[in-house]
Backbone as JSON, one array per atom type, in Angstrom:
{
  "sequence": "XXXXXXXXXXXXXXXXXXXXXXXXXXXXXXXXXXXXXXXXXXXXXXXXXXXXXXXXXXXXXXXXXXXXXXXXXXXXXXXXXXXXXXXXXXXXXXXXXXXXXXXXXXXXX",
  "N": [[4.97, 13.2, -10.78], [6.61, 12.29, -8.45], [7.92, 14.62, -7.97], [5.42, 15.99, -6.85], [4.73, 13.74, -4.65], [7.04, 14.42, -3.12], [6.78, 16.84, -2.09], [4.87, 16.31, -0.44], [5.57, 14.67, 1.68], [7.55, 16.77, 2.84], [6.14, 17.75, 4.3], [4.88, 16.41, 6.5], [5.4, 14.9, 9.5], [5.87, 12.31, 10.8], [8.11, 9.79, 10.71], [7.9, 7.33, 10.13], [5.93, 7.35, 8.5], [6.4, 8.56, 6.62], [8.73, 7.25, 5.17], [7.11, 5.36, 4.15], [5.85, 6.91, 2.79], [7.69, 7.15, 0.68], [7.79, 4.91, -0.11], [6.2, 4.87, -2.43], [6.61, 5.13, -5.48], [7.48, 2.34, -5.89], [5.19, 1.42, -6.78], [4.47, 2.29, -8.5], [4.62, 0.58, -11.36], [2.23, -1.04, -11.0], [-0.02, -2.29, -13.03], [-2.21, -3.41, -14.01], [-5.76, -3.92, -13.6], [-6.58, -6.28, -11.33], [-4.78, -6.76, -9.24], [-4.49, -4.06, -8.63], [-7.47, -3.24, -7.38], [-6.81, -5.4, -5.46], [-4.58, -4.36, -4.19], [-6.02, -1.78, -3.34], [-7.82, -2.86, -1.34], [-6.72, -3.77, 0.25], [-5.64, -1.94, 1.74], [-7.14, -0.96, 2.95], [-9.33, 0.58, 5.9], [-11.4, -1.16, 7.04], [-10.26, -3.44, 6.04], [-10.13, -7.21, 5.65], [-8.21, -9.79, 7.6], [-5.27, -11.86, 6.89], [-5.36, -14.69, 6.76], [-8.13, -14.95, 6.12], [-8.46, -14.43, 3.93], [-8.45, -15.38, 0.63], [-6.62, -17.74, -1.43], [-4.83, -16.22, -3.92], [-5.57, -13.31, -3.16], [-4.3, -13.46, -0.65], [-1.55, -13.76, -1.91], [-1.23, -11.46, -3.18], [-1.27, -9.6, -0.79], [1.12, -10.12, 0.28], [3.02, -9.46, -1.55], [2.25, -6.65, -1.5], [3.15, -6.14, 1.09], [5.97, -7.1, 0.93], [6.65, -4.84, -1.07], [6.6, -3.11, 0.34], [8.03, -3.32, 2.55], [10.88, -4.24, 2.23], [12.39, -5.79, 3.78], [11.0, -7.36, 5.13], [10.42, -5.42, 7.27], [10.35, -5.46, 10.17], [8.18, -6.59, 11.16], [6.19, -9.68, 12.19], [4.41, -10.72, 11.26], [2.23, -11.24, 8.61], [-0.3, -9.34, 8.92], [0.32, -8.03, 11.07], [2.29, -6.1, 9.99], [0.39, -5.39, 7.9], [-1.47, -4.24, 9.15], [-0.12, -2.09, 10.91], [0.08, -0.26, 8.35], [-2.17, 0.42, 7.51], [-2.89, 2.15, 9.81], [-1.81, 4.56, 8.86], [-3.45, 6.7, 7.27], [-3.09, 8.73, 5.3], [-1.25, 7.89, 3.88], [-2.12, 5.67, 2.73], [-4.43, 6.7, 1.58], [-2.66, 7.3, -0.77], [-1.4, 4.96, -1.66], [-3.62, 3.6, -2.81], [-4.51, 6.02, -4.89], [-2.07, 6.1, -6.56], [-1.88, 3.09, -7.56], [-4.45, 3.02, -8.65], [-3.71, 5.06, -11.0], [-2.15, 3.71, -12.12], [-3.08, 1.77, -13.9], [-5.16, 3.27, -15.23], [-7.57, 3.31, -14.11], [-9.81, 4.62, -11.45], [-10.08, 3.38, -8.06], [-12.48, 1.22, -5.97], [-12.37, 1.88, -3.59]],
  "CA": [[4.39, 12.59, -9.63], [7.92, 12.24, -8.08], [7.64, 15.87, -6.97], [4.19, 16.28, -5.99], [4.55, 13.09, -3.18], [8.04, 15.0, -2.13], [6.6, 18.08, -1.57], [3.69, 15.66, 0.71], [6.46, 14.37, 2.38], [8.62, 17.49, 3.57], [4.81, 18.38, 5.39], [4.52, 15.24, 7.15], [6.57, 14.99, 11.11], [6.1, 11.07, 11.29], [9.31, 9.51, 10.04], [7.66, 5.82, 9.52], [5.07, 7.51, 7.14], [7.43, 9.38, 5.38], [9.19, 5.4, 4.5], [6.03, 4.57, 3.55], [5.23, 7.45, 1.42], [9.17, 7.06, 0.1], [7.93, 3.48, -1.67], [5.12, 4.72, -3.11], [7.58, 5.36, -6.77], [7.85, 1.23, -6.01], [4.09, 0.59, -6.58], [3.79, 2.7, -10.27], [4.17, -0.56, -11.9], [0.94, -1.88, -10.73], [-0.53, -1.76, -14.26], [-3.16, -4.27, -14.08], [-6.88, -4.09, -12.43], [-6.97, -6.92, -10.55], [-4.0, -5.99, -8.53], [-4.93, -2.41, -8.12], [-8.51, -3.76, -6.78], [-7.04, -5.77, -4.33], [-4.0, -3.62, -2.8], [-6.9, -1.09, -2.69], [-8.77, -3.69, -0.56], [-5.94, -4.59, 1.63], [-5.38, -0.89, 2.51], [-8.72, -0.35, 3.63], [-9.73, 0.57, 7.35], [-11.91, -2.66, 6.86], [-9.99, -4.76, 5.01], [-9.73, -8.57, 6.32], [-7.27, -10.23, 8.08], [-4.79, -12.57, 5.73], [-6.05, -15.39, 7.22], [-9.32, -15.06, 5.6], [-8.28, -14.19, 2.24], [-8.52, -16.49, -0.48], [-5.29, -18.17, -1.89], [-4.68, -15.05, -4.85], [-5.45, -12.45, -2.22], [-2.83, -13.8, -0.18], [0.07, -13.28, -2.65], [-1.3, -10.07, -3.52], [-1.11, -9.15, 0.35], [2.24, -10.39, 0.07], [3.41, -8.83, -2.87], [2.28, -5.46, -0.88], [3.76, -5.61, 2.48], [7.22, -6.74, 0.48], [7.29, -3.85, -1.81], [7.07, -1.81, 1.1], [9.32, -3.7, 3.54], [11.58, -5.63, 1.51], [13.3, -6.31, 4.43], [10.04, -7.25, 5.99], [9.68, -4.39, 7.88], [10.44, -5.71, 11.85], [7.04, -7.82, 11.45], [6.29, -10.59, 12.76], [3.08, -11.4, 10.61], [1.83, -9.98, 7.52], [-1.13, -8.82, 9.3], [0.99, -7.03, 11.79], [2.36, -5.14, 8.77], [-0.42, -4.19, 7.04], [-2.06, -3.07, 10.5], [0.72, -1.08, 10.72], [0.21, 0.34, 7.53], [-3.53, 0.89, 7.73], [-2.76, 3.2, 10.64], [-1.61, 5.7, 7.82], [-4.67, 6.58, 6.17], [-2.71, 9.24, 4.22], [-0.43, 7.02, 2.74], [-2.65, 4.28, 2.56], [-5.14, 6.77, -0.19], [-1.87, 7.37, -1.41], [-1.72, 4.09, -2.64], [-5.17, 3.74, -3.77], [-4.21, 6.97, -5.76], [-0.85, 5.57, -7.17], [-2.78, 2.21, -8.23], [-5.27, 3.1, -9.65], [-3.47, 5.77, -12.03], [-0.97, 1.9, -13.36], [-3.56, 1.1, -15.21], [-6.06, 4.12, -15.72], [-8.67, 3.4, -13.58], [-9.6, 4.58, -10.15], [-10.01, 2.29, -7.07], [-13.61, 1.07, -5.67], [-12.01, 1.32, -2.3]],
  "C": [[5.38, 12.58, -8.47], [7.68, 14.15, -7.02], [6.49, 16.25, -6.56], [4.29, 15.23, -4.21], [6.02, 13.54, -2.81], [7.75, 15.79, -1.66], [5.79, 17.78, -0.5], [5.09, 15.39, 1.9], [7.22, 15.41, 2.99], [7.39, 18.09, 4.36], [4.68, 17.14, 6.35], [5.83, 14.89, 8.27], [6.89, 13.28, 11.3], [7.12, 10.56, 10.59], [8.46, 8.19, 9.74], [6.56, 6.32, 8.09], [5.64, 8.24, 6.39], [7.99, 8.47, 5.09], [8.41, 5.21, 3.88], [5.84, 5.16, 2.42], [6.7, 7.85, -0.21], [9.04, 5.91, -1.06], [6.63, 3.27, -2.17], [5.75, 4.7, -5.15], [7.25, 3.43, -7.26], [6.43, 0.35, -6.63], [3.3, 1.66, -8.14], [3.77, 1.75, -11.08], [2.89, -1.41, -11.86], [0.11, -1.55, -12.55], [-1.9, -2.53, -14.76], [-4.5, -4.07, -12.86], [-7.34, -4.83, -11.17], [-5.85, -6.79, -9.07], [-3.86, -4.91, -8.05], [-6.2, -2.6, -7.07], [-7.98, -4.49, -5.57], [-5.58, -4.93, -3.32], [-4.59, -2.38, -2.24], [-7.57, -1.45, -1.23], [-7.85, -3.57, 0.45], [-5.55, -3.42, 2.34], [-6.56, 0.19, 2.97], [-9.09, -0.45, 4.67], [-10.03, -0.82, 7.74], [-11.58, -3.91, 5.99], [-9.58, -6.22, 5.74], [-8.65, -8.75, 6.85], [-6.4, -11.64, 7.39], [-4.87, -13.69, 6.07], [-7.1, -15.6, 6.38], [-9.19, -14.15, 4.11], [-8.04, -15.44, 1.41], [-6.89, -16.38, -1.04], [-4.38, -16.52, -2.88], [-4.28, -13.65, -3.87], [-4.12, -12.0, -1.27], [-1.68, -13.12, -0.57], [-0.25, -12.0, -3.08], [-0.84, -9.56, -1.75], [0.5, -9.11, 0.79], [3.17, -9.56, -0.53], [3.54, -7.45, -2.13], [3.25, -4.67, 0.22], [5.27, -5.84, 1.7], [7.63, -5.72, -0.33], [7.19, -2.25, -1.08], [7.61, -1.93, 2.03], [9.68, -4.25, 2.81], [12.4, -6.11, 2.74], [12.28, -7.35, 6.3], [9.5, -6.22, 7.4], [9.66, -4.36, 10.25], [9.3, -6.54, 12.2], [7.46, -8.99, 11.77], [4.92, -11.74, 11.94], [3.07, -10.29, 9.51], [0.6, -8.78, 8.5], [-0.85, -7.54, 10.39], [1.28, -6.07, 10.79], [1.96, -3.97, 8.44], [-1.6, -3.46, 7.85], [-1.77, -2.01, 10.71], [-0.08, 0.1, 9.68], [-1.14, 1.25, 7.49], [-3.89, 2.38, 9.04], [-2.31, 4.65, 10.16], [-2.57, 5.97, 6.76], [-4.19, 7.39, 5.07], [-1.86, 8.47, 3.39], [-1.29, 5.82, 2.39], [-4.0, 5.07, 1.15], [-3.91, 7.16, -1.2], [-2.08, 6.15, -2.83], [-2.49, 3.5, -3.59], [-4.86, 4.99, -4.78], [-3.73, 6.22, -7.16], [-1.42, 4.22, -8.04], [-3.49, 2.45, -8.98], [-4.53, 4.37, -11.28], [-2.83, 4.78, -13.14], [-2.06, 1.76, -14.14], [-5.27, 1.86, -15.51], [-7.43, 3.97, -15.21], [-8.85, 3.98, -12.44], [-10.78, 3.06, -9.17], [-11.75, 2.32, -6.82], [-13.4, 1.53, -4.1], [-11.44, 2.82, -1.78]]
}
């Protein structure tokens, strides 16, 4: 997997989505459904604003934007973030990819 998203990466000119698609390795642990289901959700064109996510949601939204800023990323909000992030639709089915393979399912999303 390791060399298939390098070889994505030496095609791709944007340097912030090449970071992004750098800590996708960080998000093969996802091994569980309910966690795959919702960082699907949260990297969806239409996915809510963290605000209006239920308590769970939250720390999953959380959980996301830190394992791809650990250093938070220059945000200022999560929502800033994962706006950000959403603006990368290729890395963003990345992750829906990468997820759903942790724990053998694919994504609804």
């Amino acid at each position: 997997m390791e060399t298939v998203l390098r070889g994505k990466l030496e095609q791709l000119s944007d340097a912030e989505e090449k970071k992004l698609l750098g800590r996708m390795a960080a998000l093969i642990h996802v091994d569980d459904p309910e966690r795959a289901a919702a960082y699907s959700m949260l990297v969806a064109a239409d996915a809510p604003r963290y605000a209006e996510l239920g308590m769970r949601e939250q720390a999953f939204a959380r959980m996301l934007f830190y394992t791809l800023w650990d250093d938070g990323g220059g945000f200022r909000t999560y929502d800033g973030g994962l706006g950000h992030l959403r603006g990368y639709q290729f890395a963003c089915r990345e992750i829906r990819q990468v997820v759903g393979r942790g724990w053998g399912g694919e994504s609804q999303y």
